[in-house]
VEXROPA-892510 format. One line per 3 residues: number of its first residue (from 0); their letters; for each residue x negated, y, z negated of N, C-alpha, C, O. Coordinates in nm, 4 decimals, padded with zeros to 6 digits. Layout:
REM residues N
NUM = A = X:Y:Z:X:Y:Z:X:Y:Z:X:Y:Z ~ ...
//
This chain:
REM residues 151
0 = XXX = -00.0837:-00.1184:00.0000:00.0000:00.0000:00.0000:-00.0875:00.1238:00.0000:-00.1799:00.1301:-00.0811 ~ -00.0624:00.2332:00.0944:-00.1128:00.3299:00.0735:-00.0079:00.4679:00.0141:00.1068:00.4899:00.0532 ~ -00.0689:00.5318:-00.0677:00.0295:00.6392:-00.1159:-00.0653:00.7459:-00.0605:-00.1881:00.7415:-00.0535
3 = XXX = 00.0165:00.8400:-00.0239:-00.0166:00.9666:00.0468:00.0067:01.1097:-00.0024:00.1199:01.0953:-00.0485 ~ -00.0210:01.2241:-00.0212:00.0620:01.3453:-00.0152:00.1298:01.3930:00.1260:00.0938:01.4280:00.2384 ~ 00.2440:01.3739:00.0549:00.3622:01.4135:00.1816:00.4172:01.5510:00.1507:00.4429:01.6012:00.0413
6 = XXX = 00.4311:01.6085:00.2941:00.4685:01.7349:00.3084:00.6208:01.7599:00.3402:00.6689:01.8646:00.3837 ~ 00.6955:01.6282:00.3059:00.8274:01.6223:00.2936:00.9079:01.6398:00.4678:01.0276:01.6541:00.4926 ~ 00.8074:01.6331:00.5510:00.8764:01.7465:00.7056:00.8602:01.5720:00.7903:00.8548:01.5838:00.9127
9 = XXX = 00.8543:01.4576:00.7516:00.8946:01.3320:00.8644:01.0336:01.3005:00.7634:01.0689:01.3065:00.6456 ~ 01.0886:01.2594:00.9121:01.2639:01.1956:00.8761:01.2678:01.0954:00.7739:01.3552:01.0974:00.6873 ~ 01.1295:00.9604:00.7811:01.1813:00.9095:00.6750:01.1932:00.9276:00.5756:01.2975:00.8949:00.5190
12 = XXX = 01.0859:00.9908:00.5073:01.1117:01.0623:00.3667:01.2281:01.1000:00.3573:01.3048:01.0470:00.2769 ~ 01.2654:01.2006:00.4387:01.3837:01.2757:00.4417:01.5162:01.1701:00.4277:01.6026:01.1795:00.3405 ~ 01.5120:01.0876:00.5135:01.6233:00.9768:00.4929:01.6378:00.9444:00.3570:01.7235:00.9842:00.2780
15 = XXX = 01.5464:00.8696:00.3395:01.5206:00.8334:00.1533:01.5682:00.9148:00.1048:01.6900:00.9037:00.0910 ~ 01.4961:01.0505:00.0479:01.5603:01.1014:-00.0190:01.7231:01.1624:-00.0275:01.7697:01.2039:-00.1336 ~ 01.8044:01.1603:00.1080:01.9325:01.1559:00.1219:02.0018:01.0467:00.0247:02.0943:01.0583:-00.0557
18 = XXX = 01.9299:00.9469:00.0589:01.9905:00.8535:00.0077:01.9833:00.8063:-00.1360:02.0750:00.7492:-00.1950 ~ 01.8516:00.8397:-00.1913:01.8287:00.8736:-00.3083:01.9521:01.0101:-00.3878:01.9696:01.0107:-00.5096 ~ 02.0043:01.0852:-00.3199:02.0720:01.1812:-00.3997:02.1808:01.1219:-00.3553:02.2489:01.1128:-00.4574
21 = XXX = 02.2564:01.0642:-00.2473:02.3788:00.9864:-00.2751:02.3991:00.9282:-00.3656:02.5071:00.9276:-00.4248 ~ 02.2918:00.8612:-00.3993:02.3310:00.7341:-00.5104:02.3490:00.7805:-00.6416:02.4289:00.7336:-00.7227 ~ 02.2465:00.9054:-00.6656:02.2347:01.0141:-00.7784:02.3859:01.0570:-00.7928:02.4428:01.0300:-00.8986
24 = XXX = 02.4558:01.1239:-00.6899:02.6263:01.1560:-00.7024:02.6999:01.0515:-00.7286:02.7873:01.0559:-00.8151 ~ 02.6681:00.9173:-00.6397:02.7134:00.8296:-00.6876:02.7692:00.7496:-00.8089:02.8828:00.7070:-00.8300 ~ 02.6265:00.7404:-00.9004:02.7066:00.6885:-01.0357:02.6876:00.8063:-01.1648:02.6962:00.7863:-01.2860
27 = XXX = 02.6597:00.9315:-01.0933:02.6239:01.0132:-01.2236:02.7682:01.1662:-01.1754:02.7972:01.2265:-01.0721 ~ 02.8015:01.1673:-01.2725:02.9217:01.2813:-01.2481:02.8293:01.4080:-01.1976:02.7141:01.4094:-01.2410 ~ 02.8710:01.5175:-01.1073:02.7869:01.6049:-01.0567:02.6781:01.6736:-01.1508:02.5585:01.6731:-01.1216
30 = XXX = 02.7382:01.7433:-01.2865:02.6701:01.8204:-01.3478:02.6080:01.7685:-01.4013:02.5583:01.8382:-01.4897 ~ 02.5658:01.6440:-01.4010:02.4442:01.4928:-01.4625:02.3250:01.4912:-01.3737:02.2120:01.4943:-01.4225 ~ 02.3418:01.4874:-01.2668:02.2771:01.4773:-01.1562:02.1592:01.5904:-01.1190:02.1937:01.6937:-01.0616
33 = XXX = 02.0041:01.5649:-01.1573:01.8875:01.6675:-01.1471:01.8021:01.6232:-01.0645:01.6936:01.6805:-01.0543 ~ 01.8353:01.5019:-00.9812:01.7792:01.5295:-00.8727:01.7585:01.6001:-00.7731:01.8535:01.6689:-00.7359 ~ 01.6288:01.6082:-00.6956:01.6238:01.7568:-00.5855:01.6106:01.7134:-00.4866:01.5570:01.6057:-00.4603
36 = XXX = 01.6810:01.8289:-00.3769:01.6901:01.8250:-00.2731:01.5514:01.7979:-00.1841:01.4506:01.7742:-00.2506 ~ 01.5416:01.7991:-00.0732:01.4126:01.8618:00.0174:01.3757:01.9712:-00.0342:01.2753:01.9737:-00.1053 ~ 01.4472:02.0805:-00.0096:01.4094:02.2337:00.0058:01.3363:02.2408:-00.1837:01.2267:02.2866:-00.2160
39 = XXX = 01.4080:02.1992:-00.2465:01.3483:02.2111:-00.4126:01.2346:02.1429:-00.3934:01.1281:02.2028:-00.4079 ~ 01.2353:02.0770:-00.3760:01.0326:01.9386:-00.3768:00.9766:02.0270:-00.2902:00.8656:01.9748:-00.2803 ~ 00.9728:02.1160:-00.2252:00.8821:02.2386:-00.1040:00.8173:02.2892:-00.2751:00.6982:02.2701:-00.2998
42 = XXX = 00.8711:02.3257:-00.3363:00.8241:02.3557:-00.4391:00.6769:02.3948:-00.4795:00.6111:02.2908:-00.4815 ~ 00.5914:02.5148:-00.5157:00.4600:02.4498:-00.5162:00.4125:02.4536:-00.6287:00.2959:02.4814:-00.6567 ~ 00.5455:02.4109:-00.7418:00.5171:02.3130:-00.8969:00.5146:02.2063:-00.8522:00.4439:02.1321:-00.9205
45 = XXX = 00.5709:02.1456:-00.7438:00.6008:01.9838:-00.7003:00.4470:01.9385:-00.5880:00.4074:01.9844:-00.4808 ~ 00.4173:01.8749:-00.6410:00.3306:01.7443:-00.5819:00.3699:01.6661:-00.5507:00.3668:01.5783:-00.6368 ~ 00.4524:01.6126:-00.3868:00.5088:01.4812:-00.3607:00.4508:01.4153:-00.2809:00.3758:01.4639:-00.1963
48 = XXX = 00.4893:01.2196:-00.3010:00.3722:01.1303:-00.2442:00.4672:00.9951:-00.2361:00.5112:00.9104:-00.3138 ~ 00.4720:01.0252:-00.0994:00.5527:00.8904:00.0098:00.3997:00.7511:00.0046:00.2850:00.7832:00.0358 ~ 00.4255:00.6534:-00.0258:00.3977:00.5114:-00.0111:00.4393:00.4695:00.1007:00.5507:00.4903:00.1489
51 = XXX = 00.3174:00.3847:00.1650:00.3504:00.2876:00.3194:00.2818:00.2094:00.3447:00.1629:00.2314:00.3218 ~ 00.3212:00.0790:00.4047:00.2637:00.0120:00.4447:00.2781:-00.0426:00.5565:00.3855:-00.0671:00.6114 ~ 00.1482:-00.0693:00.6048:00.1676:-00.0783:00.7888:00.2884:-00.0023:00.8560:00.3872:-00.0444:00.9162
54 = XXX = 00.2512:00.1072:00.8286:00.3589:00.1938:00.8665:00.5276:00.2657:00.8429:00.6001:00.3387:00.9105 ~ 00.5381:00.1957:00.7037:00.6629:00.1234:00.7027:00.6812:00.2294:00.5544:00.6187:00.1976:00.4532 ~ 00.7579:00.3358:00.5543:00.7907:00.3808:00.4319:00.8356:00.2917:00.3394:00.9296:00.2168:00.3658
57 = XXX = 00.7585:00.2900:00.1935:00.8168:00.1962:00.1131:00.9107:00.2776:00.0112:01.0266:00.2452:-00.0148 ~ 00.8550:00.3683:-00.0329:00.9157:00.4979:-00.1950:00.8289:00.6075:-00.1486:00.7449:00.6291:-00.0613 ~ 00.9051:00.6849:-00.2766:00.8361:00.8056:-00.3314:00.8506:00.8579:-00.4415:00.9538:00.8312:-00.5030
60 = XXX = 00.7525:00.9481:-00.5005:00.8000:00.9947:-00.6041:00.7186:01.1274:-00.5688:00.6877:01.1575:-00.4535 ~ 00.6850:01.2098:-00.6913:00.7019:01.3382:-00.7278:00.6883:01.3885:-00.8826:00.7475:01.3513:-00.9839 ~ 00.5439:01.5304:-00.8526:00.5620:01.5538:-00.9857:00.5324:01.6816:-00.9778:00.4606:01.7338:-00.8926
63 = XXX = 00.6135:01.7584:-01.1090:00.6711:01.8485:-01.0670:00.5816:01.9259:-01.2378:00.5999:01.8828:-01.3516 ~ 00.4746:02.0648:-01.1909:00.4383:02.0503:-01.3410:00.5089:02.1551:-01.3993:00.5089:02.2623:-01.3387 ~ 00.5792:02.1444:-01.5224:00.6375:02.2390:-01.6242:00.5465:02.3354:-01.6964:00.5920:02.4427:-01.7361
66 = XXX = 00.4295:02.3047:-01.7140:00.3170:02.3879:-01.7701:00.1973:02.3339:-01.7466:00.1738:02.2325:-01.6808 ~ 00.1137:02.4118:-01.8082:-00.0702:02.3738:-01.8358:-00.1082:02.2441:-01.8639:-00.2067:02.1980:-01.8064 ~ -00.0280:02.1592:-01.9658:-00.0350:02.0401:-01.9782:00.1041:01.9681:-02.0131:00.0998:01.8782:-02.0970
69 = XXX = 00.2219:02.0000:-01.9571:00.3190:01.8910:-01.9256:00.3530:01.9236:-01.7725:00.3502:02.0217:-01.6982 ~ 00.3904:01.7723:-01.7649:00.4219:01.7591:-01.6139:00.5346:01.6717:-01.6172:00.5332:01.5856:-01.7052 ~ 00.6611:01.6776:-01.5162:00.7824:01.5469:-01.5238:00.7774:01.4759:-01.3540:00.7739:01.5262:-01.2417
72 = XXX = 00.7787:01.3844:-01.3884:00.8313:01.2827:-01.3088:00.9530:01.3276:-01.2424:01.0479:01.3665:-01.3105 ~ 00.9587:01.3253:-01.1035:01.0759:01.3384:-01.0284:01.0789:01.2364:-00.9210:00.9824:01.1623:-00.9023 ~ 01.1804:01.2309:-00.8543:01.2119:01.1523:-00.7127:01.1694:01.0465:-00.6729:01.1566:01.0110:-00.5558
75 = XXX = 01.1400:00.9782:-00.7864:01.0719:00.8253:-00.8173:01.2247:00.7489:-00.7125:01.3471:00.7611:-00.7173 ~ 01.1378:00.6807:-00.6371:01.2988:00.6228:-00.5361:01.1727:00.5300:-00.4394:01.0731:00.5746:-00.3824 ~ 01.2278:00.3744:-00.4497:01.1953:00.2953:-00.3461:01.3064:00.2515:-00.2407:01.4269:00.2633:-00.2630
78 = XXX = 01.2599:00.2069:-00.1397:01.3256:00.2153:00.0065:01.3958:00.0277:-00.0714:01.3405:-00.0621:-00.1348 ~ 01.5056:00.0440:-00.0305:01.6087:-00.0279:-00.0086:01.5438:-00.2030:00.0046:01.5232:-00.2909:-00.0792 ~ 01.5263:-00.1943:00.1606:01.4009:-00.3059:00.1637:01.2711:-00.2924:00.1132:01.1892:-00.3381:00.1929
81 = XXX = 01.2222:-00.2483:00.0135:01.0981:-00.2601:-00.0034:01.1422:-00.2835:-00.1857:01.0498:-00.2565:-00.2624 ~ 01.2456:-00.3203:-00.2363:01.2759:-00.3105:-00.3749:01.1941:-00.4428:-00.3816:01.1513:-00.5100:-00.2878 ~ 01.1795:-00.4703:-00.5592:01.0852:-00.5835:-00.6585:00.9240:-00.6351:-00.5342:00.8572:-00.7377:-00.5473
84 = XXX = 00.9052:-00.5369:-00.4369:00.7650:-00.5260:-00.4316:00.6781:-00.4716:-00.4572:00.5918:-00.4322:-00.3789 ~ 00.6827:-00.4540:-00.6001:00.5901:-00.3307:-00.6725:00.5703:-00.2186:-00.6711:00.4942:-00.1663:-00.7525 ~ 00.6445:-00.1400:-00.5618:00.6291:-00.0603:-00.5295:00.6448:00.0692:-00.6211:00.5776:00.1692:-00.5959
87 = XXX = 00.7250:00.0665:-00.7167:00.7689:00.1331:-00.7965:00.6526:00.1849:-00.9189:00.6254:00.2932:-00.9707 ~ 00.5972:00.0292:-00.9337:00.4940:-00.0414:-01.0074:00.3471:00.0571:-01.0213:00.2862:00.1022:-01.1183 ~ 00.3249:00.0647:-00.8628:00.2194:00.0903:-00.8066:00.2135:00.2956:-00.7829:00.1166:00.3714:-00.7793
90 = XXX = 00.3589:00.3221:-00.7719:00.3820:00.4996:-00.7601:00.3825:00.5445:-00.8601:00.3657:00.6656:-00.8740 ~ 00.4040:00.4531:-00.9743:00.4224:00.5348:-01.1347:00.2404:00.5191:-01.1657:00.1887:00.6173:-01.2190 ~ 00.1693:00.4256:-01.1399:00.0402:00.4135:-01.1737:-00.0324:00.5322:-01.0924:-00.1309:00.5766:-01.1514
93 = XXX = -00.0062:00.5852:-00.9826:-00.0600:00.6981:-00.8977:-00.0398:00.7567:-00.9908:-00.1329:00.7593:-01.0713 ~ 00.1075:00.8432:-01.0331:00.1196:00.9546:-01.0840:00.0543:00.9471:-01.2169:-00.0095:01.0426:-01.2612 ~ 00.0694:00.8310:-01.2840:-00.0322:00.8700:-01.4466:-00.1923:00.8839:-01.4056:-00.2618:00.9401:-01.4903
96 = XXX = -00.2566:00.8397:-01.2872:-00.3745:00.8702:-01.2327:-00.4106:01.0185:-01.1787:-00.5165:01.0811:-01.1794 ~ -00.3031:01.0447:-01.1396:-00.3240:01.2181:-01.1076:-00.2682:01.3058:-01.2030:-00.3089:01.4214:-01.1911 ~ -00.1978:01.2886:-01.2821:-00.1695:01.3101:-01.3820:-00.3415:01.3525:-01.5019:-00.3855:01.4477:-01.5665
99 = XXX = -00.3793:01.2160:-01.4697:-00.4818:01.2218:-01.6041:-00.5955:01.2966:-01.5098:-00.6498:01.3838:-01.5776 ~ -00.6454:01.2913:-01.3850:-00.7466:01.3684:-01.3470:-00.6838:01.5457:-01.3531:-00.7752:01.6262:-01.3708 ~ -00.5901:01.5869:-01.3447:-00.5408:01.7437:-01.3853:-00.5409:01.7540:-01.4887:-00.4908:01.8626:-01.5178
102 = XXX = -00.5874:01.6693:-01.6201:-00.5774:01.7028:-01.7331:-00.4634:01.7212:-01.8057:-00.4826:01.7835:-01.9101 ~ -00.3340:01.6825:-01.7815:-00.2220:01.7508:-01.7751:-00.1793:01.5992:-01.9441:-00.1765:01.4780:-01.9232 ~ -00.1600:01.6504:-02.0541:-00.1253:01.5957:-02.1926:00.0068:01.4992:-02.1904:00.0010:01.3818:-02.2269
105 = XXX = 00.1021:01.5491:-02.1530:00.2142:01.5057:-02.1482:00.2679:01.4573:-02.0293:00.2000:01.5004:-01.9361 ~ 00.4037:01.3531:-01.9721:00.4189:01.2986:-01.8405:00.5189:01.2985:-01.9124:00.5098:01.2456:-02.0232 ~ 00.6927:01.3816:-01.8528:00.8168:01.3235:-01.9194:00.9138:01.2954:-01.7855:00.8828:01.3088:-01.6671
108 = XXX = 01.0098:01.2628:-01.8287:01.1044:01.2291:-01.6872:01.2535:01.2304:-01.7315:01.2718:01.1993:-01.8492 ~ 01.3625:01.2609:-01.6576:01.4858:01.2181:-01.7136:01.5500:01.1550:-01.6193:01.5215:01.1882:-01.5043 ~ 01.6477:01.0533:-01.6381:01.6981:00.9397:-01.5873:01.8630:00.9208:-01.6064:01.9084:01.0246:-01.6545
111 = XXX = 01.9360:00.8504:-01.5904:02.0699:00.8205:-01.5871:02.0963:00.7243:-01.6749:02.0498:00.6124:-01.6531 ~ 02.1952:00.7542:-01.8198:02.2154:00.6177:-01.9013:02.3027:00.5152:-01.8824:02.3182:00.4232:-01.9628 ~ 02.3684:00.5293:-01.7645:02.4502:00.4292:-01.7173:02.3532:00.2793:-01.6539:02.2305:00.2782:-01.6444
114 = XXX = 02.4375:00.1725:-01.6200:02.3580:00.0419:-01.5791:02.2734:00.0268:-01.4412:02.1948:-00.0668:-01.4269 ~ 02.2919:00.1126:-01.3531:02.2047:00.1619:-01.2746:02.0637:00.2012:-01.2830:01.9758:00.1809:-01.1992 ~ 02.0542:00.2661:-01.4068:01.9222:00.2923:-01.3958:01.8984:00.2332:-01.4896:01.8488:00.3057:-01.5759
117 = XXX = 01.9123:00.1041:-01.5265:01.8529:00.0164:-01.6337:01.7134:-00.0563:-01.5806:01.6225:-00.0930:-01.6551 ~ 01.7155:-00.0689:-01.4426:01.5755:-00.1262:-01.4026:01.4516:-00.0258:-01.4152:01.3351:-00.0546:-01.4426 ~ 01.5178:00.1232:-01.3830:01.3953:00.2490:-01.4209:01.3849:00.2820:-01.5675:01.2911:00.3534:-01.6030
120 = XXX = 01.4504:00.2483:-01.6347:01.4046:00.2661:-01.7750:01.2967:00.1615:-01.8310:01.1904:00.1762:-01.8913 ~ 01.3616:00.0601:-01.7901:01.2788:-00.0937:-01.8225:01.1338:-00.0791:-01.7532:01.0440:-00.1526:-01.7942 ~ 01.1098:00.0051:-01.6584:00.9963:00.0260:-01.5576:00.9044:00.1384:-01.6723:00.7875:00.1191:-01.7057
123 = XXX = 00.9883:00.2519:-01.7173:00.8959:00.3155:-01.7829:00.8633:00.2819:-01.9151:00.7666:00.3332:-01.9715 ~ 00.9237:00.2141:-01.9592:00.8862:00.1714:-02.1040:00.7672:00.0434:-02.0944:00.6842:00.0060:-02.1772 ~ 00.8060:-00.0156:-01.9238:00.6612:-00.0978:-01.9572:00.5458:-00.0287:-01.9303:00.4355:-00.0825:-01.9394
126 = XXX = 00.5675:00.1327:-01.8845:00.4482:00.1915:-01.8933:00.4000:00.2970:-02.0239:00.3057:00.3758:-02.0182 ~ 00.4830:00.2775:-02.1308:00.4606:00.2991:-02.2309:00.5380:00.4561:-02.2533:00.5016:00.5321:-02.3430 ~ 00.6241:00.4821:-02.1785:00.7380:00.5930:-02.1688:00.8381:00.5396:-02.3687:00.8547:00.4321:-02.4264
129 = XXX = 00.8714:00.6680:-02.3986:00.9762:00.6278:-02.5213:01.0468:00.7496:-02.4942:01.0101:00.8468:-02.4282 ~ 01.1504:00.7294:-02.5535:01.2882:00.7986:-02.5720:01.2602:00.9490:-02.6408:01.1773:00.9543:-02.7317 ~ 01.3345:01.0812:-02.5947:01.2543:01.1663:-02.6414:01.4216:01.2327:-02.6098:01.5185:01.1966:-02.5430
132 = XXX = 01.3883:01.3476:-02.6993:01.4793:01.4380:-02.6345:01.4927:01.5501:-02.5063:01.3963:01.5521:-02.4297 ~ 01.6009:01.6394:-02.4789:01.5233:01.6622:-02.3649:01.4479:01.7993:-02.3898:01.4648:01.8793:-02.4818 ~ 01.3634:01.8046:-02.2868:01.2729:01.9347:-02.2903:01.3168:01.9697:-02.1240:01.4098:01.9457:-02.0469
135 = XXX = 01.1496:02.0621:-02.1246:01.2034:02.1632:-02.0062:01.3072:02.2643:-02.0420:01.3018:02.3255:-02.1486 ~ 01.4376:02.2890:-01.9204:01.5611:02.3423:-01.9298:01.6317:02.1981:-01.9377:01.7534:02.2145:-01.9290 ~ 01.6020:02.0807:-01.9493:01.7269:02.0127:-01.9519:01.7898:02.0341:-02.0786:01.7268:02.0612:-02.1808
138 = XXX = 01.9493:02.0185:-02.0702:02.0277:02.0106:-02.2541:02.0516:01.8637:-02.2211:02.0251:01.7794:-02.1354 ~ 02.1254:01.8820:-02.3528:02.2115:01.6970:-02.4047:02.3251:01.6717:-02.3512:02.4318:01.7330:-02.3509 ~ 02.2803:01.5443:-02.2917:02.3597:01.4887:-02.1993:02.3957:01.3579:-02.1789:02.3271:01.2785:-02.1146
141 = XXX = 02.5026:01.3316:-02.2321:02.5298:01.1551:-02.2842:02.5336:01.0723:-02.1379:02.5781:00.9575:-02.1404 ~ 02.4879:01.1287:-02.0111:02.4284:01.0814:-01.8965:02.3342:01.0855:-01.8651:02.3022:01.0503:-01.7516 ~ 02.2546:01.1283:-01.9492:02.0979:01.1586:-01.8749:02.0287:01.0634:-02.0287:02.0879:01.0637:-02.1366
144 = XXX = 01.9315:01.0090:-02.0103:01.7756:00.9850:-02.0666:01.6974:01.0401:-02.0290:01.6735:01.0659:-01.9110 ~ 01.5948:01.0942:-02.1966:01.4766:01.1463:-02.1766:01.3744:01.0675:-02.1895:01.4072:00.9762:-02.2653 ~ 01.2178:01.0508:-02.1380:01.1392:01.0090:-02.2107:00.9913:01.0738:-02.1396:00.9649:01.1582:-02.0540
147 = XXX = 00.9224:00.9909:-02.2197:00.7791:01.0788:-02.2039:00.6652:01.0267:-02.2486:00.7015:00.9328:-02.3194 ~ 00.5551:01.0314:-02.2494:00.4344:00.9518:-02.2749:00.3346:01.0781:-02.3117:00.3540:01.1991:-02.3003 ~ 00.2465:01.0212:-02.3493:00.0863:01.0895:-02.3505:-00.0214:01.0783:-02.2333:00.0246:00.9795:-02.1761
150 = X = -00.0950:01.1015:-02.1854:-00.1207:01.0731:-02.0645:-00.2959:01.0593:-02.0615:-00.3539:01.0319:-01.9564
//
């Protein structure tokens, strides 16, 4: 697998992430829902990085820094066909790698508490993510999970 910095401007990304925020409306009522668009990840707090292999978009994710030394996790999303091939595995290990060369203390993320995102919670806690409240601008939200690590 190669992970890349993507400049968000090829269709597949772009597809993905469509489809990534469908699913976001999908099981999360609108005002739950903090996933970003294209035009928000242009961002230049956001660092985003499409995964591929032999050509073949697998995920992406995204990190987006809140300060000097916290940074959150965004747009963590693998491609449909490319799910339980690590892929997920392998984009969260990038970001705590670039993460730790910026020096950056903290890594937090927020997520959906419904059964949907029970496989991304289970993903960050095996990377040593715990339950936190929220920071940033997020408030409390009996749809959203926080969590966060040391980095």
């Amino acid at each position: 697998m190669e992970i890349k910095r993507d400049d968000l401007a090829g269709g597949e990304v772009i597809n993905l992430l469509e489809e990534h925020l469908a699913d976001m409306y999908a099981t999360s009522p609108a005002e739950s829902v903090h996933a970003l668009d294209v035009d928000a990840l242009k961002s230049p707090t956001i660092t985003f990085y499409s995964c591929w292999k032999n050509g073949e978009l697998l995920g992406c994710a995204a990190l987006r820094e809140l300060d000097a030394n916290h940074v959150e996790l965004k747009s963590m999303r693998t491609a449909t066909n490319a799910r339980n091939l690590g892929v997920a595995s392998t984009l969260l290990q990038h970001l705590l790698t670039v993460a730790i060369e910026r020096c950056y203390q903290q890594i937090s993320l927020e997520t959906g508490s419904m059964d949907f995102f029970k496989p991304a919670r289970a993903l960050y806690k095996k990377f040593g993510f715990e339950y936190c409240g929220p920071f940033g601008d997020y408030q409390l939200d009996a749809n959203s999970r926080f969590m966060t690590r040391g980095v």
